[in-house]
N, C-alpha and C positions, 0 to 999 in steps of 0.2 A: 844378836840377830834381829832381834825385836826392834831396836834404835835404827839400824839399815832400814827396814822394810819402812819406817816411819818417814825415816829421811827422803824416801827414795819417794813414796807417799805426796809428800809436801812439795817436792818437784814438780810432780805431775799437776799438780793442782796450781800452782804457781804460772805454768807453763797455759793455762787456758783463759781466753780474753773474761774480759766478765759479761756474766748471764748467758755464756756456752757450753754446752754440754758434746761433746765426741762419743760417737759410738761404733767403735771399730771392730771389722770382724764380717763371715760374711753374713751373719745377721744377727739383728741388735731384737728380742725378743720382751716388750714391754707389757705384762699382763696385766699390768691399771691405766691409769689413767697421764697421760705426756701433757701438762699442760706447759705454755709457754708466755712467759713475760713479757716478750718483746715483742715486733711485727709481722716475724711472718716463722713459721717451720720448712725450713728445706731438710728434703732426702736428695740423695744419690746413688744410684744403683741398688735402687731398693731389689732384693729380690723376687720373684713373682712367688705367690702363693701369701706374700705376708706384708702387702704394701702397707704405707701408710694409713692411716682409719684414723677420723680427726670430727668433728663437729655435725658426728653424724653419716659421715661419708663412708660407703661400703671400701670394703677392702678389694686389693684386686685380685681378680681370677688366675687368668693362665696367661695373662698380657701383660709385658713388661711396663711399668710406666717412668716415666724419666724423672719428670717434678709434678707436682701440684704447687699455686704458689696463693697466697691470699694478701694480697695489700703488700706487694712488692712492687714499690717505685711509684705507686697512684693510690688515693684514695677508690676501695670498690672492686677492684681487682681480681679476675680468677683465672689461673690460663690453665691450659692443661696440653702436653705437648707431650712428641719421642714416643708416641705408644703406636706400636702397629696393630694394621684391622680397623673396624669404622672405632670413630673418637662418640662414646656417650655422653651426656651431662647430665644426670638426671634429679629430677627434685620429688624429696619427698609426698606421697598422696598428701600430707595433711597441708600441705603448703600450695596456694590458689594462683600466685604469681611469682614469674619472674621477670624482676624491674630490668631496661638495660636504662643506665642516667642519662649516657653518652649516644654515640652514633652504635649503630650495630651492624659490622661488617660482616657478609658469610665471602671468603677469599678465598672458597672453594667452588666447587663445580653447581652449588644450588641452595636452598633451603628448603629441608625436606619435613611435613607432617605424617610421622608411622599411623597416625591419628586421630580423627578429627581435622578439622579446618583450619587455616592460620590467620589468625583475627589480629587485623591491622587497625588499630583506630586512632585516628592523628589529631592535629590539635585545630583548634579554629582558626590559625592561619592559613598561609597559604602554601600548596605543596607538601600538604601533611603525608602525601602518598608520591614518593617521587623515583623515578627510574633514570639514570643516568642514561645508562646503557637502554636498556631493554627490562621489560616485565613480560617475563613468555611463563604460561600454564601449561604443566604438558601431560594436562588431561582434558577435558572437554572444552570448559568454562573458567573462567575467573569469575567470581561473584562481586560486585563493588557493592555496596551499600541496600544490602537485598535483603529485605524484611519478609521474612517465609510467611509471617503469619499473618502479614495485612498485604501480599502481593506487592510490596512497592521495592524500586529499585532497579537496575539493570546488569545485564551479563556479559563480557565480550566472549564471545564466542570465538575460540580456537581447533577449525576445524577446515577441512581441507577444503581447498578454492577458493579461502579468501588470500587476497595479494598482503602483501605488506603495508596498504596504502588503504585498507578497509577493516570498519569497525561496523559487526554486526549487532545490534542491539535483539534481543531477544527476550521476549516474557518469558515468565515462567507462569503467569497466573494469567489473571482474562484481560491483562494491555500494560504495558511499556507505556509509563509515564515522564515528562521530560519536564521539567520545572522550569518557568523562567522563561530565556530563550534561549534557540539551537542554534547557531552560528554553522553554517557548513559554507565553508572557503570554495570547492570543487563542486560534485553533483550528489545528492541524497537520491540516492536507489533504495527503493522498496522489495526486499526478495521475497515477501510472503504470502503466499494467495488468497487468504483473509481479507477482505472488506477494510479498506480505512478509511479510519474517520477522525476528525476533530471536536472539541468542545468549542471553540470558539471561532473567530471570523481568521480563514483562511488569506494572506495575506501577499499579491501579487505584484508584479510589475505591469507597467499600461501594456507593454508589449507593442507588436505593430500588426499591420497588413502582412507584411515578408516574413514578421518573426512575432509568430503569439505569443502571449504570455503564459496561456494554458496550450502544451500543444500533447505532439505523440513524438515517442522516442523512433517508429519507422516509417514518420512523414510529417518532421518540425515544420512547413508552412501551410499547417492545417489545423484552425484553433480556434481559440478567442482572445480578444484583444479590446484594450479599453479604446476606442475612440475619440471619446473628447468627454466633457462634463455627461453624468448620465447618458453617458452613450456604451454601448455595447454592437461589439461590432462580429460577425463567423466568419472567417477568413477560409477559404476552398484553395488549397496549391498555388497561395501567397496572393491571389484573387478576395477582396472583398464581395461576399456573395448575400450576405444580409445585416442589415443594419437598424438596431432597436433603441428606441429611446422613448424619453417621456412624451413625445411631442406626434409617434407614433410606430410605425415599422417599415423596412423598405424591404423588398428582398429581390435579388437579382432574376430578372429573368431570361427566358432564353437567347439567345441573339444570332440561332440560325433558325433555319424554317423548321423543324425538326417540334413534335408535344411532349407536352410537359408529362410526367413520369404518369404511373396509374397511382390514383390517390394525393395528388398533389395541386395546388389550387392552378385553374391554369386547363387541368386535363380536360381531353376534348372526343366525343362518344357521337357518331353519325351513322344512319343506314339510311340510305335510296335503293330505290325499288325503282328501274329501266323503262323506260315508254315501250322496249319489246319487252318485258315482263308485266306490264298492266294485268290489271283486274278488270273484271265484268262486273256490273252493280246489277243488282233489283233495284226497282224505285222504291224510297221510303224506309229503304233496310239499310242499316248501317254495316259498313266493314272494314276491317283491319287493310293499310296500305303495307305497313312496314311497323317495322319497334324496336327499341334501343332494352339493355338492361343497365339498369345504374345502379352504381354502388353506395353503400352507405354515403352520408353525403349532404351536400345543399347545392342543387343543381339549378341551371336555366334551362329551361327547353324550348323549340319555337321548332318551326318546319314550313313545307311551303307541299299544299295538293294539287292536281293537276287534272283536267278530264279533257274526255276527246270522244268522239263516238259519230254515229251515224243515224240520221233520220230521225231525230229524236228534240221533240222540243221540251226545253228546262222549264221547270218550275222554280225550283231552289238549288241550295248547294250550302251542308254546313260540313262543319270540320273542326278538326281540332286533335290535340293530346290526350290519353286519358290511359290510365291505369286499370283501368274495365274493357279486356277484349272486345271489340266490338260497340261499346257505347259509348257512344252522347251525351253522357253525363257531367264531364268534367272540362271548363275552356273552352270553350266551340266558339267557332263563329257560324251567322247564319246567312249567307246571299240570296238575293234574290234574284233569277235567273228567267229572263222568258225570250229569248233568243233560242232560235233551232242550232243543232248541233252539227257540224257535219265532221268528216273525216277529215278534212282537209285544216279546219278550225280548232283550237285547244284551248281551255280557259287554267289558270293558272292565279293560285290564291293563297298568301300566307296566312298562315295558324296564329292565334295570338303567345308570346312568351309567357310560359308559365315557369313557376319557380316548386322544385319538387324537392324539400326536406328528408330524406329519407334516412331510415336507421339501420335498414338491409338491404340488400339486393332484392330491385324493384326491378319491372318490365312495364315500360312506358309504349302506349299505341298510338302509330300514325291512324286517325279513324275519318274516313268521311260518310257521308252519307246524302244522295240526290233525289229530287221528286221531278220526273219525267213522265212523257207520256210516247208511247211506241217507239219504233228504233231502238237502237244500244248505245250504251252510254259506260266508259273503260276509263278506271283511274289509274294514275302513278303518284310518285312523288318522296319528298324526302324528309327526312327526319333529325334535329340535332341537338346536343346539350355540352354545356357548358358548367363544368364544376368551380364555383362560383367560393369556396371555402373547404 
């Protein structure tokens, strides 16, 4: 019997390739240690509760798994296939990386972080970060090169109502920095209601009269435009309306009979007083005909006084502008008058132009004042200025 069993022994072992081992049954129960000689260990229908356990590798749960395989057919190799439920891979705490050599496909529906962030860092060529297809985040943000702790970098933002045709840059800290230069093929829209600004010389096209080179997105032929050498030109609904340069300034003005706006050089401030609303004089006393208010400013003003009366022979007649109700102190002129007056006769006398700087709202007086003797003597007359700057 002994000799049988030896024989039958030597068969078996005869019968297996060299450096194979068969473990047949529905489980093959190893309580040390499987090492293997060759290149790789395959199982088959391993059981669940008691899979393979190999170089560290946890054993499996209550999930079937098909193979594990390591350096089968390529150098670096690990697949792991035939398990139902999501597929883990997981690596030891003490271990900081996992290298891929090759390319690294996910030919599944994504690749997902349970975790933390998925830190992509490529190499100094070009397209070290490349999307065939598509790169979509479907959480807020993508982060590209964003340095938390010194603000620098930028985010594309995925979030609703941008098109498929728009990249929002977004800080996360106090400004979105762009190195180099930004090439944008279409239009660069700003959606942020923040203030922008630049560190260095903004950089334009000359533009024209019809189409500025600075304009507005809800009325393109209203802007600025280069001109010509040092020229600068403000173009009004594709109308050049003012023109600057070193040599000096020009600026359009109006070209129907219509004044120039309030506050603008040009504007134009008048009041007359009626020969049926005249005034009565005393002789020797001054009085107010009429008066303008001017606004802050650099003004011209000039006027024209008027008298008329009965029975009355002149001595004098002055007159003038002044900022003191009633006096004679500022501009006058003085006439000398010795002609009698009658109703039927009117003497008629401009003011000299004076120039009134002002910093507020001033009240400039038409003033005259006459030396007669009996009879009556009734002024009128007008008043005007000219903002001059």
């Amino acid at each position: 019997m002994k000799k049988l069993l030896l024989l039958l022994l030597v068969v078996a072992l005869a019968s297996l390739l060299p450096g194979q081992v068969i473990l047949e049954g529905d489980q093959a129960i190893v309580t040390g240690n499987v090492t293997a000689g060759g290149k790789f260990i395959t199982t088959a229908n391993v059981a669940s509760g008691n899979a393979l356990a190999a170089a560290g590798m946890e054993s499996g749960a209550s999930t079937t798994w098909g193979a594990w395989l390591k350096g089968y057919g390529s150098t670096n190799d690990v697949s792991l296939f035939n398990r139902s439920g999501a597929l883990a891979l997981s690596v030891p705490a003490n271990t900081t990386d996992v290298q891929v050599i090759g390319g690294f496909s996910a030919l599944g529906t994504g690749l997902h972080a349970f975790s933390g962030p998925i830190n992509i860092t490529g190499s100094t060529t070009a397209d070290s970060l490349a999307g065939v297809g598509a790169i979509i985040g479907t959480g807020k943000r993508i982060y590209i090169g964003f340095d938390t702790g010194n603000d620098r970098g930028f985010v594309q933002a995925v979030e609703a109502g941008l098109s498929g045709k728009e990249l929002r840059l977004q800080p996360l800290g106090s400004a979105t920095v762009v190195g180099g230069s930004l090439a944008v093929a279409s239009n660069l829209t700003v959606v942020g209601t923040s203030p922008s600004s630049v560190a260095g010389p903004l950089y334009l096209p000359d533009g024209s009269t019809s189409t500025p080179a600075l304009t507005f997105s809800a009325d393109t032929n209203t802007g600025l435009a280069r001109a010509g050498t040092d020229q600068l030109e403000v173009t009004t609904g594709g109308v050049r309306s003012a023109l600057f340069s070193s040599a000096g300034s020009r600026i359009l003005g109006t070209t129907s009979n219509d004044n120039a706006p309030t506050g603008w050089p040009g504007e134009y401030i008048s009041s007359t007083l009626a020969f049926a609303s005249r005034i009565t004089l005393t002789t020797g006393t001054a009085a107010n005909i009429t008066s303008i208010s001017l606004t802050a400013g650099d003004w011209d003003v000039d006027g024209v006084v008027s008298i008329g009366g009965t029975g009355a022979t002149m001595s004098y007649i002055a007159g003038g502008s002044s900022t003191t109700s009633a006096g004679l102190i500022e501009h006058q002129f003085t006439q000398i008058h010795l002609n009698t007056v009658s109703a039927s006769v009117t003497s008629k006398t401009p003011i000299p132009m004076h120039r009134y700087s002002v910093s507020s709202t001033t009240t400039v007086y038409l003033v005259i004042e006459c030396g007669f003797s009996a009879g009556t003597i009734e002024a009128y007359g007008r008043i005007r200025a000219r903002r001059a700057r």
